[in-house]
N, C-alpha and C positions, 0 to 999 in steps of 0.2 A: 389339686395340690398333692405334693407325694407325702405317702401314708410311712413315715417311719418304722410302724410297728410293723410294717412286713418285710424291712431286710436287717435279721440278724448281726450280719459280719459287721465290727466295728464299730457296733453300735455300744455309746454304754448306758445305760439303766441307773439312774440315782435311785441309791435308797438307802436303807438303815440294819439289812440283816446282816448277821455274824457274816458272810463273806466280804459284802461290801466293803466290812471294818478292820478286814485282813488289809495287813500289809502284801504291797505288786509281790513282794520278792517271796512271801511266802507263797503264795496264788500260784507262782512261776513253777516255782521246786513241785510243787503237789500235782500239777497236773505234768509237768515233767516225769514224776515217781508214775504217775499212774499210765503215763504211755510206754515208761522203758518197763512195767510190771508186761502192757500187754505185749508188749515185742519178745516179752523172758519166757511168754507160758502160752499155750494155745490151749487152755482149758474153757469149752464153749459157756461151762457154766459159771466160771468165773467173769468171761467175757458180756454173760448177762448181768453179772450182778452190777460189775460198771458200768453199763448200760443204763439200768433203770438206775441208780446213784446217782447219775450225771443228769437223768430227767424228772429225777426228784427236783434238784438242784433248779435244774431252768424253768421248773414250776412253781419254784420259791420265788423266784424272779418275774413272778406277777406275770408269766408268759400264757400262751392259749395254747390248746395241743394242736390245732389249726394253724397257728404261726408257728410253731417250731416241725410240723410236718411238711407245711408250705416251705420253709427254708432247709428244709430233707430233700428238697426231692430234686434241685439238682447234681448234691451228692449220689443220689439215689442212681443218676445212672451210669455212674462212672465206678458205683459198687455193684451195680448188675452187668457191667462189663468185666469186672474183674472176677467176677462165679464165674462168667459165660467162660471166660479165658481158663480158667483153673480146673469147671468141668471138663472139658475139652482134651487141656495139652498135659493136663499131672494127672498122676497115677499109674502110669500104663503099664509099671510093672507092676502092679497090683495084681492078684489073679481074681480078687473077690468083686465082681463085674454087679455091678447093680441096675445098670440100665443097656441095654445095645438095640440100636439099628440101624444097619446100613456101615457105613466107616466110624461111626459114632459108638464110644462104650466109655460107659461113666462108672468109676470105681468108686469104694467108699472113700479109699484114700481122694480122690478129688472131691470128693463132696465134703470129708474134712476139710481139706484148704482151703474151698470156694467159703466154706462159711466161716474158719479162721482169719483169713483176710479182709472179708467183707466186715466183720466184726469189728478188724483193728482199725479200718479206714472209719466207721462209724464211730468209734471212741473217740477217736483221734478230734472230728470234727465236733464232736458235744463237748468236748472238754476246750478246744479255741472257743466255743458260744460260752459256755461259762466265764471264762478266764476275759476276754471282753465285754461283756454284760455287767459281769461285778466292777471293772480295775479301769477309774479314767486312762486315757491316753498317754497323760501326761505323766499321772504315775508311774503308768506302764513300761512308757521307754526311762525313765529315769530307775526303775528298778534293772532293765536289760542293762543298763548303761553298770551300774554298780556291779552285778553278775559279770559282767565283761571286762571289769578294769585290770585282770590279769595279763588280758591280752596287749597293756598297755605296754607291756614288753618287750614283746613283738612290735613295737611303735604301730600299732593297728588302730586306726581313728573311730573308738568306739562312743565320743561325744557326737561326729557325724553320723555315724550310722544309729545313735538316739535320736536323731533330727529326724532322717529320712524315715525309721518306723514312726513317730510322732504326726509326721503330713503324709504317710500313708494309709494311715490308721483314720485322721481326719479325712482325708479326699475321699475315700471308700464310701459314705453316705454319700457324698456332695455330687460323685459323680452318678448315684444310682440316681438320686433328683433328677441330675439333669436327664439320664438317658429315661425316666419320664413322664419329663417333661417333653422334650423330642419326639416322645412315643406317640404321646398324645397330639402334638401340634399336628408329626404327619399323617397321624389318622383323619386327624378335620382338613388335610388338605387331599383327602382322599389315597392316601396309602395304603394300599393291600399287603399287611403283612402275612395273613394267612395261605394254607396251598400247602404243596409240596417242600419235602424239604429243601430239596433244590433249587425252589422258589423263593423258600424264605431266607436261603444264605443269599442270593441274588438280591432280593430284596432290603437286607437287612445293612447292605452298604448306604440305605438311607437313615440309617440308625446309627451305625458304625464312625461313620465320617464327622457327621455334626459335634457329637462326642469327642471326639479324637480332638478337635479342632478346639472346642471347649476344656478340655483338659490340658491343652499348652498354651491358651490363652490366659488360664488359672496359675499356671507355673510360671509364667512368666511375671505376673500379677505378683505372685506371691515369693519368687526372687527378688524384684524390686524391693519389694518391704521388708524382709528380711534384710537386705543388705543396707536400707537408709536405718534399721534397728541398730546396725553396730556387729552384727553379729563376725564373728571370727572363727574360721574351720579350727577343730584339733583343740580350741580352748577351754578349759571347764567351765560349765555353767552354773550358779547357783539358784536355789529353787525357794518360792514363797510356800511354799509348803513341803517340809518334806518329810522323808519317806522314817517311819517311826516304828520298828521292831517290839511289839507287847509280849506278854507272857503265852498269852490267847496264841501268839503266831508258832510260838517254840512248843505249845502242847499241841494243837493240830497238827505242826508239822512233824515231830518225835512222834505222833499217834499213827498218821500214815505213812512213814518210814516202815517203822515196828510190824505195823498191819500187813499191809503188800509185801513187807521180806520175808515176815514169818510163813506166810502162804506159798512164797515162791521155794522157800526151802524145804517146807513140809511136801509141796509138790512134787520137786524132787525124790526126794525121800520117798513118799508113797510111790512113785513110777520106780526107781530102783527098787523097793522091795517088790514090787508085784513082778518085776521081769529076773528078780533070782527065786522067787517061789516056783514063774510060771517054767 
């Protein structure tokens, strides 16, 4: 049977801590503030402290450090290709050369980038595991939907595009099931996923396809029932539970507004005094 507790993405976590009982829309804005903080600053040590904040946070959330590195590590290397890329192609007008050989010279300026990028794509992904862990689905797209309703202006169908993250958000477990499930069937029918890598993209069209097929077999499924429901593009929905703004939400959120701006300014501030002293 497939183990829930080993795929992160879209999963969500009932429970009862103070995030839980945050309202989507605040959850939304906060990890919002704290991605457009790490795009405003490339300060490594502020990039730690959101770091470990964020894995405070998915520790609260009853996580293992085994499950939350297990679901790192296919991030992991699409942030060790973005250092590889950054040692490589930036800095080169740098002259302060910290590594060379061959056609190869790594500047500090690239080893800055490589690890302010690496950083930001790390943030980025610990703050979508929190903001899904704590926020059902349901609330989730219904706070996006509210966040969006300016765009109703634009005549922009932000109640359907509340649908499609709602059964994206759903299908996300449903499909890691199935693939496996799959996984396993063709192992007992004797499939060799393992080898080369070359071998296992070749291989892996017996993984691939079944999937595929089970995923429009779903959607079709699940078209059906949506439309003997009634449902209607572009129409507003109303909700059996909805979304409830507390006090709790306006002081966290006024706290991390406050917090990350005052830092960003002070940041400034100290990098302009340091380069009219220097």
């Amino acid at each position: 049977m497939f183990n829930r507790n080993r795929f992160l993405i879209g999963q969500y976590r009932p429970g009862n801590s103070l995030l839980h009982r945050l309202d989507a829309r605040t959850k939304i804005l906060m990890v919002l503030l704290v991605m457009l903080s790490a795009l405003l600053n490339t300060s490594l040590s502020f990039y730690l402290v959101l770091i470990a904040i964020l894995l405070i946070l998915l520790i609260a959330c009853r996580l293992e450090w085994r499950l939350i590195l297990g679901n790192l590590r296919p991030v992991a290397w699409f942030i060790a290709f973005t250092a590889f890329f950054h040692l490589l192609f930036s800095g080169h007008n740098d002259p302060d050369i910290v590594f060379s050989w061959w056609f190869i010279s790594i500047s500090k300026t690239a080893m800055m980038m490589a690890s302010v990028y690496s950083a930001r794509i790390l943030i980025f992904v610990l703050s979508t595991f929190v903001l899904s862990l704590t926020t059902n689905p349901l609330s989730l797209s219904e706070a996006i939907i509210f966040l969006l309703r300016p765009l109703l202006w634009l005549r922009i169908p932000i109640y359907d595009l509340g649908m499609i993250l709602f059964i994206a958000l759903r299908f996300i477990p449903v499909l890691a099931n199935e693939l496996d499930t799959i996984r396993k069937a063709q192992f007992i029918r004797g499939v060799d996923l393992s080898g080369s890598i070359r071998t296992r993209i070749k291989r892996s069209v017996a993984l691939i396809l079944p999937v595929f097929f089970s995923a429009l077999r779903r959607a079709d499924d699940l078209s059906v029932a949506i439309e003997t429901r009634g449902y209607r593009s572009g129409q507003p929905r109303s909700s059996l539970y909805p979304l409830r703004f507390e006090m709790i939400d306006l002081v966290l959120l006024a706290l991390t507004t406050i917090s990350l701006g005052s830092y960003l300014v002070w940041s400034r501030w100290w990098y302009s005094s340091k380069e009219i002293s220097g």
